[in-house]
TIVEX-28013 format. One record per residue: residue number from 0; x, y, z of N, C-alpha, C in turn. Coordinates in steps of 0.05 Angstrom, whole numbers, m for minus. Atoms other than C-alpha are relative to their C-alpha. Example, Ala and Ser with C-alpha at 12.3 -4.5 7.8 and 13.67 -1.06 7.14 Angstrom:
// residues 2
pos / npx / npy / npz / capx / capy / capz / cpx / cpy / cpz
0 / 18 / m24 / 0 / 246 / m90 / 156 / 18 / 24 / 0
1 / m16 / m24 / m1 / 273 / m21 / 143 / m15 / 22 / 14
END
This chain:
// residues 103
pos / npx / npy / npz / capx / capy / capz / cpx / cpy / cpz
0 / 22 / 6 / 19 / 246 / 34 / m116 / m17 / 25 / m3
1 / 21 / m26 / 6 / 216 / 103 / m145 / m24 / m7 / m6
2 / 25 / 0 / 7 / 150 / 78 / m162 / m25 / m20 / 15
3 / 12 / 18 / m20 / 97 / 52 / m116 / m19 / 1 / 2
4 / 35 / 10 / 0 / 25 / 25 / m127 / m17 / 8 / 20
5 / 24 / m6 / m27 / m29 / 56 / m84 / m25 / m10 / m7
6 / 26 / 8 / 7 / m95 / 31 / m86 / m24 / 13 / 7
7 / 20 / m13 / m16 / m158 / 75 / m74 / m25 / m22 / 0
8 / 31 / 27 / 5 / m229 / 33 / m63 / m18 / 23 / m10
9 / 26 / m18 / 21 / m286 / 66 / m111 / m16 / 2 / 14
10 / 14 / 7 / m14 / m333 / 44 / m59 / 0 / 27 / 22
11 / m12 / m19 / m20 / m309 / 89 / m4 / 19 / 28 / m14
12 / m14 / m21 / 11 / m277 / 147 / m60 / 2 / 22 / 16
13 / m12 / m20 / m3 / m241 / 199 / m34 / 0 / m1 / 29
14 / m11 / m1 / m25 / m229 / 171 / 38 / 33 / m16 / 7
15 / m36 / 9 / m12 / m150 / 161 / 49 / 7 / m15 / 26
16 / m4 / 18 / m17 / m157 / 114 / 107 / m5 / m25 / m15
17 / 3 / 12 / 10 / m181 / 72 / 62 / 22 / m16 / m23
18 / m12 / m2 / 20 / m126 / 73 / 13 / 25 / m23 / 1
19 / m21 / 17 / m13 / m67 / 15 / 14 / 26 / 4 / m15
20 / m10 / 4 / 18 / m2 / 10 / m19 / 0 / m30 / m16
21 / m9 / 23 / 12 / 10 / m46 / m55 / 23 / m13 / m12
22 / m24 / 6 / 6 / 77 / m40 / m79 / 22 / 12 / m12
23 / m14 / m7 / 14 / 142 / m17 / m92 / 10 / m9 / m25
24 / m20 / 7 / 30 / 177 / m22 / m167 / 16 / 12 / m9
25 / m22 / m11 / 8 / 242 / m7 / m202 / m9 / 12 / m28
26 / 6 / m6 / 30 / 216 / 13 / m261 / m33 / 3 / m3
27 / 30 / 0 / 3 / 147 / 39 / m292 / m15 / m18 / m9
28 / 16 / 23 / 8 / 125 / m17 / m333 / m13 / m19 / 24
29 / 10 / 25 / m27 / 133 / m64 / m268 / m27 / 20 / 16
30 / 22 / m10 / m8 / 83 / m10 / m237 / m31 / 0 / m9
31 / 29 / m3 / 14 / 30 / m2 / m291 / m2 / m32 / m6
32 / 10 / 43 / 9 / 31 / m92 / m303 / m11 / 6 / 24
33 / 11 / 8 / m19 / 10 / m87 / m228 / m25 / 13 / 3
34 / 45 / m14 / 9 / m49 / m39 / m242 / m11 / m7 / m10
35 / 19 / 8 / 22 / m73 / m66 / m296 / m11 / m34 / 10
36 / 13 / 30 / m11 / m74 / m138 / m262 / m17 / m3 / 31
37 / 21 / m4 / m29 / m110 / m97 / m197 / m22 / m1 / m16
38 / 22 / m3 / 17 / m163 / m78 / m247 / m7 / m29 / m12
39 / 10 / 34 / 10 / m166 / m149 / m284 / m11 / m14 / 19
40 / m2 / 15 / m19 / m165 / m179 / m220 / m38 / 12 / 7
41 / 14 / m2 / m6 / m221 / m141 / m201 / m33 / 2 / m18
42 / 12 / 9 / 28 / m260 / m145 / m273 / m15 / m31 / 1
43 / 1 / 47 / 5 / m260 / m223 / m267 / m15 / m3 / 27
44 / 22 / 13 / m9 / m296 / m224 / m206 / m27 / 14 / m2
45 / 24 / m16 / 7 / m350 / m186 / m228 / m9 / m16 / m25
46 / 9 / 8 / 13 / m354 / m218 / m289 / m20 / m28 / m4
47 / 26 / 21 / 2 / m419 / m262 / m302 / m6 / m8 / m17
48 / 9 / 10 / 18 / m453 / m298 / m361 / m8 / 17 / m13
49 / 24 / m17 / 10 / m488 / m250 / m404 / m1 / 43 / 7
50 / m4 / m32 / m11 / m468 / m178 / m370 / 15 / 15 / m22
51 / m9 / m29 / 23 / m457 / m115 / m409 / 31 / 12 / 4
52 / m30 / m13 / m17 / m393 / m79 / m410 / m10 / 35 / 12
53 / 15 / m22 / m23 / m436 / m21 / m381 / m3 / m2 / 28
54 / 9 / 10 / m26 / m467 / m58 / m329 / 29 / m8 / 22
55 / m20 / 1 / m8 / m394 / m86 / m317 / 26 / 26 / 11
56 / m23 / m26 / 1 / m349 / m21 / m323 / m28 / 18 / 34
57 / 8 / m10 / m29 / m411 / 12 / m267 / 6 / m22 / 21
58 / m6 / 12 / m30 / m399 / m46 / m218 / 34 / 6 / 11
59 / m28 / 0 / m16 / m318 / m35 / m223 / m9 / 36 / 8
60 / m4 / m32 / m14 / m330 / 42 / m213 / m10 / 8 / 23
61 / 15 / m1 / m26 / m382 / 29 / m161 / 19 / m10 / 26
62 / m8 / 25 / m17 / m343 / m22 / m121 / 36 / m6 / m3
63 / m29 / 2 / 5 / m269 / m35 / m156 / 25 / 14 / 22
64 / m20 / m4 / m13 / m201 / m26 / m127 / 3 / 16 / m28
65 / m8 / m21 / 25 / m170 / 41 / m170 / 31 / 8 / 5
66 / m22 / 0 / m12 / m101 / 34 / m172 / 17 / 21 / m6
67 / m21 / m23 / 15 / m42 / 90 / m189 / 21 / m6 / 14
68 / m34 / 3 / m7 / 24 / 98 / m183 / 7 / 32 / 2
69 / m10 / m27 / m13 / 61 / 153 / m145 / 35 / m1 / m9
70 / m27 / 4 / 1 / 135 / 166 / m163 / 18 / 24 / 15
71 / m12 / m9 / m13 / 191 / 182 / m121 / 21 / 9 / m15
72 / m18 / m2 / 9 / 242 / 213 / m149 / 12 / m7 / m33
73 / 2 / 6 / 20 / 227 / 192 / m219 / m23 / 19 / m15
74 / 17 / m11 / 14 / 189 / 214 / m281 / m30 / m10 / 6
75 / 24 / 12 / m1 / 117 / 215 / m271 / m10 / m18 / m17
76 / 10 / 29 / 20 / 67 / 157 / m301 / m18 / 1 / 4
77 / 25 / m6 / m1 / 2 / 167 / m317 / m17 / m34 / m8
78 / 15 / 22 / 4 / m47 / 107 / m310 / m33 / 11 / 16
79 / 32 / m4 / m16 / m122 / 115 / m305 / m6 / m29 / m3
80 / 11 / 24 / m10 / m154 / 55 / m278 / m27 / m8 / m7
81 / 32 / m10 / 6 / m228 / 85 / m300 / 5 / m9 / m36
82 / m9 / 7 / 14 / m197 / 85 / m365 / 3 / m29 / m10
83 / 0 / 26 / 14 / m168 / 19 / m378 / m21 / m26 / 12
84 / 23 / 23 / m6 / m226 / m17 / m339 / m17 / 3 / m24
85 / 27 / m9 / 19 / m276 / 16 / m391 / 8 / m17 / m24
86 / m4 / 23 / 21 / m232 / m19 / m451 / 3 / m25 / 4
87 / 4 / 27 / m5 / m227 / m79 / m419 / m26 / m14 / 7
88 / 30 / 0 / m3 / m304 / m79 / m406 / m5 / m9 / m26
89 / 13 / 1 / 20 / m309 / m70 / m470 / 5 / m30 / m25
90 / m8 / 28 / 7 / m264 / m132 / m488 / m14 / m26 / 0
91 / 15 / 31 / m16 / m292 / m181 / m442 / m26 / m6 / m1
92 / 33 / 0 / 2 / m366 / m165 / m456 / m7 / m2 / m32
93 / 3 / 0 / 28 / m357 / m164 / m530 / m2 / m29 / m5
94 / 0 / 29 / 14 / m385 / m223 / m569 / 17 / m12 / m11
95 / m24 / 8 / 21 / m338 / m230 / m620 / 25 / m11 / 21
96 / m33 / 26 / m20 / m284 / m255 / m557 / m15 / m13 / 16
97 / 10 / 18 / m16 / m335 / m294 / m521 / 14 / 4 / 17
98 / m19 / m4 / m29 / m308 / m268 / m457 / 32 / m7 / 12
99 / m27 / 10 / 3 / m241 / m279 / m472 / 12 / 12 / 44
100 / m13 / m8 / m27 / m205 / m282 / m395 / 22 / 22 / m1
101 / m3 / m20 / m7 / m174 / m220 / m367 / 34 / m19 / m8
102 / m24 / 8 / 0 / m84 / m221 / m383 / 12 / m17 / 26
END
C-alpha cells in the first residue's frame, strides 16, 4: 500500500509525538476520501447554530486533526487540509445551504 494517512494535531503543531497514522491505501483517491472525511469529521463537531466560517475554519486550525498523505514508492499527492477546511467552512456556514452536512 504506497500511500499512508498521517495525521498531525493543530493544537500541539509541529510536535511529531503527537502525530498518528491512520492509514494505509492502494491508491490516491482512497487516501485523499480519508482526509477529507478527517477534516469533515472534525468540521462537524465544531459546527454550531449560527457560527461563521471564520470563527469555524480558526477553531479547525486552532484545534483540528491536519491530515496528509505520505507516499511510498509512488507519485506524490498533494492535499492541504488548511485548504480544503477553509472551503468547506465556507460551505457549511453559508446561508444559501443552511448548513448543508459535511460528505
Amino acid at each position: 500500500m504506497p500511500y499512508i494517512v498521517k495525521v498531525d494535531d493543530n493544537y500541539h503543531h509541529g510536535d511529531e509525538s503527537e502525530r498518528y497514522t491512520h492509514g494505509r491505501f492502494a491508491d490516491a483517491e482512497g487516501a485523499l476520501a480519508a482526509c477529507r472525511m478527517i477534516v469533515d469529521r472534525c468540521l462537524a463537531e465544531e459546527l454550531k447554530p449560527g457560527i461563521s466560517a471564520a470563527e469555524l475554519y480558526s477553531q479547525y486550525t486552532s484545534f483540528g486533526d491536519d491530515p496528509f498523505v505520505v507516499c511510498v514508492d509512488a507519485a506524490q499527492v498533494r492535499f492541504s487540509a488548511w485548504d480544503y477546511a477553509k472551503l468547506r467552512c465556507d460551505e457549511l456556514c453559508s446561508p444559501a445551504t443552511d448548513q448543508i452536512p459535511p460528505p
